[in-house]
N, C-alpha and C positions, 0 to 999 in steps of 0.2 A: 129284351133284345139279346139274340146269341152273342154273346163271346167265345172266339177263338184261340188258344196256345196251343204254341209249338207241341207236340206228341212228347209223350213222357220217355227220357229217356236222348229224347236229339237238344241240342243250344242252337241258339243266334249267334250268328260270329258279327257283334257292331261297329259299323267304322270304329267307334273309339279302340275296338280289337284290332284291327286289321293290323299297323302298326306292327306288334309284336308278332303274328299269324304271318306277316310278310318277311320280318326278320328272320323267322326260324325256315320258312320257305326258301328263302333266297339263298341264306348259306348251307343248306343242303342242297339246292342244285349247284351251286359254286361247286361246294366241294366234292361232289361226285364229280363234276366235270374235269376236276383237277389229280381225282383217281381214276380218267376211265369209264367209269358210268356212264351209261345213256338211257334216254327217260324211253319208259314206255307206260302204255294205258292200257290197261282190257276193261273190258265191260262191267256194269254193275251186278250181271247176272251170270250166270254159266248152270250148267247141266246139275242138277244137284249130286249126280253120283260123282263128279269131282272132287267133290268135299269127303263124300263118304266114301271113297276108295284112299285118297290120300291121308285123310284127318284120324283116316281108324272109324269103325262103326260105333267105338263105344267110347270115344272121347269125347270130353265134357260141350264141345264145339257143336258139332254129330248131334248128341245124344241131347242136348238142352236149349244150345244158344243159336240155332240158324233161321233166320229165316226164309221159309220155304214155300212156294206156293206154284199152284197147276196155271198153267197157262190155256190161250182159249185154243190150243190146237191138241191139248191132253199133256203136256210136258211137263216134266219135273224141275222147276228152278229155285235156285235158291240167291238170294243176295250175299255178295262175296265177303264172307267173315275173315278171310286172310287175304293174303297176293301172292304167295309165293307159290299153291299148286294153278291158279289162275297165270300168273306168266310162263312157270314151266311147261304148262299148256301150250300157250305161244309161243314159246321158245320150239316145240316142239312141232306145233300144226306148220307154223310158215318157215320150216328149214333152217333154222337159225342154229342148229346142229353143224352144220356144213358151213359155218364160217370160222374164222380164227378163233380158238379158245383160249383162254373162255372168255366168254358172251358175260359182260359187266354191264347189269341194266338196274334200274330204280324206277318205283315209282311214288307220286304222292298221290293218295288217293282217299276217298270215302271208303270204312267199313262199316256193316253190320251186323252184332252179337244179340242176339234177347240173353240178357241179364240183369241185375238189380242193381238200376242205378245208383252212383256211388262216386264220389269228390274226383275227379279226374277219369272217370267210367261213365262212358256214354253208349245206346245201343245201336246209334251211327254217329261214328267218328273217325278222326280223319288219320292215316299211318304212313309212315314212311317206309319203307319199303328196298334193301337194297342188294341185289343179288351177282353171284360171281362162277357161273354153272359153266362146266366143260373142264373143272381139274379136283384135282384132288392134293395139290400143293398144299401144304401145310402153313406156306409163305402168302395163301391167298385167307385162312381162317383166320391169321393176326394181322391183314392187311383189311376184313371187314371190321373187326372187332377193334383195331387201331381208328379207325375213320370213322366212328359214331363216338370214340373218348376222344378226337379230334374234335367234331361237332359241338360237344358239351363245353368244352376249354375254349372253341369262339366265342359259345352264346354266354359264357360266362357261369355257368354253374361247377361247381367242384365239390362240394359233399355229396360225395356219389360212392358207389363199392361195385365195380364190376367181380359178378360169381363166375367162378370158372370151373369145369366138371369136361370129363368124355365119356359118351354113353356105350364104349363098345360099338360093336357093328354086328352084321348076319354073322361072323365064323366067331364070336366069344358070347356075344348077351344073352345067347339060348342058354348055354349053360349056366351062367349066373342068374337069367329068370330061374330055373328049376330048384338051384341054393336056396334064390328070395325067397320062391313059394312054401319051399320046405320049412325056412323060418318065418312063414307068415300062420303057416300050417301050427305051427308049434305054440307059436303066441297071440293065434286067436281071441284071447281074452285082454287084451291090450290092444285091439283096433276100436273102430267104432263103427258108426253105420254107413259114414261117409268112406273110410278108411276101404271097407270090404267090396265097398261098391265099386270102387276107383281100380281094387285090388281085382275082381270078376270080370272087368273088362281089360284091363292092362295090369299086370303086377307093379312096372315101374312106376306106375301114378300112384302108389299109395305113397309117396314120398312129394304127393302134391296135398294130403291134405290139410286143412289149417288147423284142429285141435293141435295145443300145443304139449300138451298128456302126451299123444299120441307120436308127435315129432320127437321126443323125447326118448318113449319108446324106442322107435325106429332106429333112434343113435347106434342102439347095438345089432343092428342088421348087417348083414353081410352086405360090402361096398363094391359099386362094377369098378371102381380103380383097381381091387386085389385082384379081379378078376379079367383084365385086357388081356387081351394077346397082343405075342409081342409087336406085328405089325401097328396095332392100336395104340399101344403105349409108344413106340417109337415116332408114329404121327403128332402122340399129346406131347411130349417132350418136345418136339420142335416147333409146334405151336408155343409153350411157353416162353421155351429160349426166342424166341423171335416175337415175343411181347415184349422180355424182356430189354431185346435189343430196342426196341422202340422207346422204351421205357414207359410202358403201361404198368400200372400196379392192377396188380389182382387176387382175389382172395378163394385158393382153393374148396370146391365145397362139393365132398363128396355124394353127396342127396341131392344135388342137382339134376334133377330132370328136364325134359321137354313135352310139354302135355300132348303132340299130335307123333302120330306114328312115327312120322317117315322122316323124323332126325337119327343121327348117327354120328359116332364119335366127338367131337367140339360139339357142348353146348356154353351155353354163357347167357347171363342175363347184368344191365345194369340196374342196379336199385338205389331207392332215394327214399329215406324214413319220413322225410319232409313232405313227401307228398300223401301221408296216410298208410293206412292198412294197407290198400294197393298200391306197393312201392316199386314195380317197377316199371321202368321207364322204357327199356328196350329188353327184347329179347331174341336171342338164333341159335345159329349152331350148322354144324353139317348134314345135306340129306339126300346121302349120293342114291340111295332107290328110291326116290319119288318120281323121277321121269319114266324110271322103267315101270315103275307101277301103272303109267297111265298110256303104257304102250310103247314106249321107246327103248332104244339101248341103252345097259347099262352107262349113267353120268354122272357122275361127283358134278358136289354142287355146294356152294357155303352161301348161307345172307342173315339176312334179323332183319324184326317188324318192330317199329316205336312209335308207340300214341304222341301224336302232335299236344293232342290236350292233357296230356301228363308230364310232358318236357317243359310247356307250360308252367304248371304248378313249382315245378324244379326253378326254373328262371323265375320266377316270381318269388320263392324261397332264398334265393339267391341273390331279388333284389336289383334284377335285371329289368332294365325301362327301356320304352322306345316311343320318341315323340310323334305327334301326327305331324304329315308333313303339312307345311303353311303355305299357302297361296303365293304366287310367283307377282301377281298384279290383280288391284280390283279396282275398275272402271266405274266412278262416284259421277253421278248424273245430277247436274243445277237441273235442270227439267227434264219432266218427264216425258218429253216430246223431242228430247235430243238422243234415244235409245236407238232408233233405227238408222241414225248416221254414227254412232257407237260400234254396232255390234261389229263391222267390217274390221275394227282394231281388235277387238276381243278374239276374232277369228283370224288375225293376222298373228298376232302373237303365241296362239295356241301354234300355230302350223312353224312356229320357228321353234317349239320346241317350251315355251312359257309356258304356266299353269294360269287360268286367266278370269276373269268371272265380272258378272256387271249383275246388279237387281231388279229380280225378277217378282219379287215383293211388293211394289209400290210405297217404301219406304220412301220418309223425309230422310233429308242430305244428312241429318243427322244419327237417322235408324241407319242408313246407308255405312256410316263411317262407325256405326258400333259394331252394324254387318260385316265388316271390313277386316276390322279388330278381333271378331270372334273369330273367323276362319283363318287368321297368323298370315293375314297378306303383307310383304316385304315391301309393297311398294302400292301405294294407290293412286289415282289421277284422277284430277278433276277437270273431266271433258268439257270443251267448249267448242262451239263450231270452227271459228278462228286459233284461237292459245288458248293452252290448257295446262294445266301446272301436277308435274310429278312430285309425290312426294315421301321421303323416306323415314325412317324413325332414325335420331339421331344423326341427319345430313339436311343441310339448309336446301328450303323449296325449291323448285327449279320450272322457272316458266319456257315452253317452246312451243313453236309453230305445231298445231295439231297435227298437218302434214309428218310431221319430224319424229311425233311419239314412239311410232313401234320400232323406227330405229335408234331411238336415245333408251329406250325399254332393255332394248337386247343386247348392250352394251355390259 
């Protein structure tokens, strides 16, 4: 007989999940709402040259992890490995330019990566998502990067190390790519094959990769912080000082990069060792030419993307729990022929707002009340045509008129 699993690479999220999957959902949309944020959705799919005009052709996203495929009209699509060139899309197609800036949106969403799966790395998984386009306020890059160490300090995680770096912009990082190159040029014999590869399609990714020979190396490369202009360093200095004011701790790190093109100046990522090799948890930064890249006017624009299922692992490091919630009322049947003068009450109670449930089993009064016990019901009754008896754990029985139940229930 065939057996079925899930595709290598995606989970099941099980009730016994939902639970913590709802916790960390919930006060992410709280708390955007209470920054401003408003949700939005785009589609699972878009044009595939989205990816490849925004991500760089030769970024590791692009070049390895997308999944892409022809549609039956001849089209190029791909499933959305990020959000943020998929809503700047949006932000762009339905005029959302022409409203008050900036436009503060989020979303929670499924992505797709082909990569090798890995504790906290899946190749659809789900990401948070939160973006702040139409300024280039300095007040708005430690107001995103402030509201995901906000996020962390709800759900209860704290060993954490947010990285903080600025990559320059169009008027200084040409010139210090051309330095790097020249010191990439010179110490060829100290990269590797990953290192060159990273290096032929973007210079600044050879500071993404993992030999740690080679990161070592690299220490002594010349750094885009010696190299801003003042405009740039004047931006990072007040993103600092305005973490500071917040009192975010962070730890400068000048090899900070961002793996897709079309960041600029603020990068940051937060990292957790607890969750493995792949430590981190959230990453963004600023990417004031990616709208123009896909056809608009120049926009500043600041956000970061965070695996739901890596925050996870953090709160589970942490030690962080959340119960399932327990049944509000469960409807215990002496016979099994008294269910259809039952269910009107199970349906009454639901509609005032109770969580409500009767069996559908054909369980004895006794499977019923184990029934009962296993789903954390607060309160059960034992129906009877005439009187019926509520009953609570740790409160003495309480016999009423049937008629009376779903208003003695709701009390």
């Amino acid at each position: 007989m065939t057996t079925f699993e899930a595709p290598r690479g995606t989970h099941d999220i099980l009730p016994a999940e939902q639970p913590l999957w709802r916790l960390v959902t919930g006060e992410v949309e709280r708390l955007c709402s209470l920054y401003g944020y408003r949700p939005i959705l785009t589609p699972d799919f878009e044009d595939t040259a989205l990816f490849q005009r925004t991500s760089g052709a030769g970024s590791d996203i692009v070049h390895k992890e997308m999944y892409t495929f022809e549609d039956r009209g001849g089209r190029s699509l791909t499933l959305r490995p990020e959000a943020t060139a998929p809503i700047a899309r949006a932000y762009l197609e339905h005029g959302l330019h022409r409203e008050g800036q900036p436009v503060k949106l989020y979303t929670i969403a499924n992505m797709y990566r082909y990569a090798s799966p890995q504790r906290g790395r899946y190749r659809e998984f789900v990401q948070i998502s939160v973006e702040a386009i139409g300024t280039s306020d300095p007040a708005v890059d430690a107001e995103v990067i402030q509201l995901y160490d906000e996020l962390l300090a709800r759900l209860g995680v704290t060993n954490y190390e947010l990285q903080l770096n600025s990559i320059g912009d169009q008027n200084c990082r040409p010139q210090y790519v051309e330095r790097l190159v020249e010191w990439l040029d010179a110490h060829d014999d100290l990269l590797d094959d990953e290192a060159r590869q990273k290096r032929a399609t973007s210079p600044l990714r050879v500071f993404d990769v993992k030999s740690e020979k080679v990161q070592q190396a690299l220490a002594d490369a010349p750094k885009i912080g010696d190299a801003l202009c003042d405009e740039c360093r004047e931006h990072f200095e007040q993103v600092k000082a305005l973490l500071d004011n917040y009192a975010v701790e962070y730890t400068l790190v000048p090899t900070l990069v961002r793996g897709l093109d079309y960041y600029t100046r603020t990068a940051f990522e937060f990292v957790d060792e607890a969750i493995g090799a792949q430590d981190s948890i959230c990453g963004g930064g600023r990417y004031d030419g990616l709208i123009e890249e896909i056809g608009g006017p120049p926009t500043p624009a600041m956000g970061f993307g965070a695996g739901v299922e890596r925050l996870l692992l953090s709160m589970e490091a942490a030690g962080a729990t959340s119960e399932q919630p327990g049944l509000d009322v469960f409807v215990l049947l002496l016979e099994s022929d008294h269910k259809p003068s039952a269910l009107p009450l199970v349906a009454e109670l639901r509609r005032a707002g109770l969580s409500a449930d009767v069996d559908y089993g054909g369980r004895s009064f006794k499977g019923q009340v184990t029934h009962a016990n296993r789903l954390g019901a607060k309160a059960v009754v034992e129906w009877g045509p005439e009187r019926s008896k509520i009953r609570r754990s740790g409160e003495e029985d309480e016999e009423v008129p049937t008629a009376e139940l779903a208003e003695r229930l709701r009390r």
